[in-house]
C-alpha positions as CSV (number, residue, x, y, z in Angstrom):
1,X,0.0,0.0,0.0
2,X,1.6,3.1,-0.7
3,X,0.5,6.2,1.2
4,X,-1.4,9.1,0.1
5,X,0.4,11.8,-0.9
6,X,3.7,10.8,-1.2
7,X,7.4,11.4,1.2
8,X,8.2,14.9,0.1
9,X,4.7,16.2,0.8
10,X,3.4,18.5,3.9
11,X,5.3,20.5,6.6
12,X,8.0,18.4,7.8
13,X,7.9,20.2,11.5
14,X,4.7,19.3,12.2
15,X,5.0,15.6,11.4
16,X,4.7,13.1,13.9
17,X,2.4,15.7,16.5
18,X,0.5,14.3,18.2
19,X,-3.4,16.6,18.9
20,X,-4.1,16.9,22.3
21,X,-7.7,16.4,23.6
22,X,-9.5,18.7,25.3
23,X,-10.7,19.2,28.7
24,X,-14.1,18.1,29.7
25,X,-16.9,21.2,30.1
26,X,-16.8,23.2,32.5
27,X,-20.7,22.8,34.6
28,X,-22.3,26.0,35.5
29,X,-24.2,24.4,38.4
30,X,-22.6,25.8,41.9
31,X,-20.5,23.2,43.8
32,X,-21.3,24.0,46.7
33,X,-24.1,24.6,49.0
34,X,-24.0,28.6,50.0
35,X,-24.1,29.1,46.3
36,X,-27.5,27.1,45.9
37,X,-28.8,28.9,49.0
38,X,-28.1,32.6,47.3
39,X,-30.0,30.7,44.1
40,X,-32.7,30.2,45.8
41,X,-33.0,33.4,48.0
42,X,-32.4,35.4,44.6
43,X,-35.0,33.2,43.2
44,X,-37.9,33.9,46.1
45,X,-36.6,37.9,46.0
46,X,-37.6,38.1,42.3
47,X,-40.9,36.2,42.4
48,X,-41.7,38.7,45.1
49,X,-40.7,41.6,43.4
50,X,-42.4,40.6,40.5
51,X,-46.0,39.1,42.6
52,X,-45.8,43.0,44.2
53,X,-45.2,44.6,40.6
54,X,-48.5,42.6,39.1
55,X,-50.3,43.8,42.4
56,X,-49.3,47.0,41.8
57,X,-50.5,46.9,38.0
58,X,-53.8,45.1,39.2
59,X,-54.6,48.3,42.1
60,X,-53.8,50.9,39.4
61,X,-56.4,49.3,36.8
62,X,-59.4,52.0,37.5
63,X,-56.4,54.6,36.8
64,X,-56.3,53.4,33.4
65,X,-60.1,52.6,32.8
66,X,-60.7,56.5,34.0
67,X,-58.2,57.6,31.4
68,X,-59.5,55.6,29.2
69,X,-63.2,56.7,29.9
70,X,-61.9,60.6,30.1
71,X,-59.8,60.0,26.6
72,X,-63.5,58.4,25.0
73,X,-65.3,61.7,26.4
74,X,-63.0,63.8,25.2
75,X,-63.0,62.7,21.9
76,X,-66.8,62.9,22.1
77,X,-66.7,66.2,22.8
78,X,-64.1,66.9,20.1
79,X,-66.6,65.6,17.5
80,X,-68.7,68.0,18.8
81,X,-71.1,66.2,21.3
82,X,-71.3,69.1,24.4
83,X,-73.2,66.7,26.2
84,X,-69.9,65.0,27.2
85,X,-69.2,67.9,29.7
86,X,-71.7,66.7,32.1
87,X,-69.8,63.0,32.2
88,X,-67.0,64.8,33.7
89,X,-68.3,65.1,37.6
90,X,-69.6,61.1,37.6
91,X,-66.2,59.9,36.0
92,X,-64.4,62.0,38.9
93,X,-66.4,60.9,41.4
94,X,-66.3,57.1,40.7
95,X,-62.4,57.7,40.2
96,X,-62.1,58.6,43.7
97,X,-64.6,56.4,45.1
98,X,-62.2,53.4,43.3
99,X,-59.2,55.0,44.7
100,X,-60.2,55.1,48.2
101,X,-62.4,52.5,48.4
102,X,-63.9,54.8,51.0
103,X,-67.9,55.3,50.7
104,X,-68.0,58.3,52.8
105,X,-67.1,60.0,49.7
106,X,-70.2,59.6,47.7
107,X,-72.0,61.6,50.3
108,X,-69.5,65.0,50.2
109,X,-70.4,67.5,48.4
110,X,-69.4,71.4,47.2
111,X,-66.2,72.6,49.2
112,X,-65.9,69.5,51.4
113,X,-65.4,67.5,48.2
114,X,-62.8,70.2,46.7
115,X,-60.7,69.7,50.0
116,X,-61.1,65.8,49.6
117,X,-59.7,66.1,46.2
118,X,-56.7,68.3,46.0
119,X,-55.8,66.2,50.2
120,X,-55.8,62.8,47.5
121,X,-53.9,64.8,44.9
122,X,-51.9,67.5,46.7
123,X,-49.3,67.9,43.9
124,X,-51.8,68.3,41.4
125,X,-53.6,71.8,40.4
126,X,-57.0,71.7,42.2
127,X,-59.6,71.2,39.9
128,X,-62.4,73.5,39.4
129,X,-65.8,71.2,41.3
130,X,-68.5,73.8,41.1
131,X,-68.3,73.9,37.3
132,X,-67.4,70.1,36.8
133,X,-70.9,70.5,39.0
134,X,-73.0,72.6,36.9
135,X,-72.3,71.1,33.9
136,X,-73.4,68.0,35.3
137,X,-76.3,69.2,36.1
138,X,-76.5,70.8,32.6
139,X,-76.2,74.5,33.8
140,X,-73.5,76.5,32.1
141,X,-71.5,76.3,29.1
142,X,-67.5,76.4,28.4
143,X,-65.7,78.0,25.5
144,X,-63.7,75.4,24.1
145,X,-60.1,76.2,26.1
146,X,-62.1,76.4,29.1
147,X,-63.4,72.5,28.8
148,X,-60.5,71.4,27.4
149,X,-58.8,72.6,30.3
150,X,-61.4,70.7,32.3
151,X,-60.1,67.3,30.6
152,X,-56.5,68.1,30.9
153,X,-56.9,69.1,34.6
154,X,-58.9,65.8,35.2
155,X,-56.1,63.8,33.2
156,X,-53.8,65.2,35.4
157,X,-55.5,64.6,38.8
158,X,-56.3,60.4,37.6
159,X,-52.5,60.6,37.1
160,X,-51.2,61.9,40.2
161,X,-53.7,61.3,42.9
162,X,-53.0,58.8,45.3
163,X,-54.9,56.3,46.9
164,X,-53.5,56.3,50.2
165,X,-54.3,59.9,51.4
């Protein structure tokens, strides 16, 4: 049998090399038992983390069913349905009644209700209740900027307010 390629062929100083093998993998599982502890610690830490962050996203639901509602109102009135003014005052009211939870709420009324609104929202500008009021009640009219305002005021307080005051 004669060989492949014949005596003068290839690179002489590499002939007779033998390859070397290589090491077996290197496991990623810890070795020992601290680091298995930290896993599971890390573990627990996130599932909580992530339990109080769906929580959080499930309490603040009314917030974004109110903007919702307000954004649906507001384009009503931008079409040019006035009657969407007198939605304002309800949609308010049933905000803060979700956001408390408290039903002492439902019963305050004129300048008690005011104070209730800017204590829940104190970094917010206080919104105008008497005419969120009359227009409810279908008294009164806004120029355009004027109810606009209205919305963007009412956008403002769903934001901000706080549930906890």
């Amino acid at each position: 049998m004669t060989p492949l390629f014949g005596p003068g062929w290839g690179n002489y100083a590499i002939q007779g090399i033998v390859e070397t093998t290589l090491p077996e993998a290197v496991s990623l599982m810890p070795q020992t038992v601290g680091w298995l502890i930290l896993l599971g610690f890390l573990t627990l830490f996130l599932a909580y983390k992530g339990w109080q962050r769906r929580q959080r996203w499930l309490r603040d639901r009314y917030r974004r069913d109110a903007l919702a509602a307000l954004q649906k109102l507001r384009q009503r009135y931008e079409g040019g349905d006035a009657q969407a003014l007198r939605d304002l005052a309800p949609l308010l009211r049933a905000t803060a009644l979700a956001a408390c939870g408290d039903r002492r709420l439902a019963s305050v009324r004129g300048q008690a209700w005011a104070d209730e609104l800017r204590t829940m929202a104190p970094d917010a500008k206080p919104l105008d209740v008497a005419t969120l009021d009359a227009l409810a009640y279908g008294q009164g009219s806004q120029s355009p900027d004027e109810a606009l305002t209205l919305f963007a005021g009412l956008a403002e307080w769903i934001q901000r307010h706080r549930s906890d005051a």
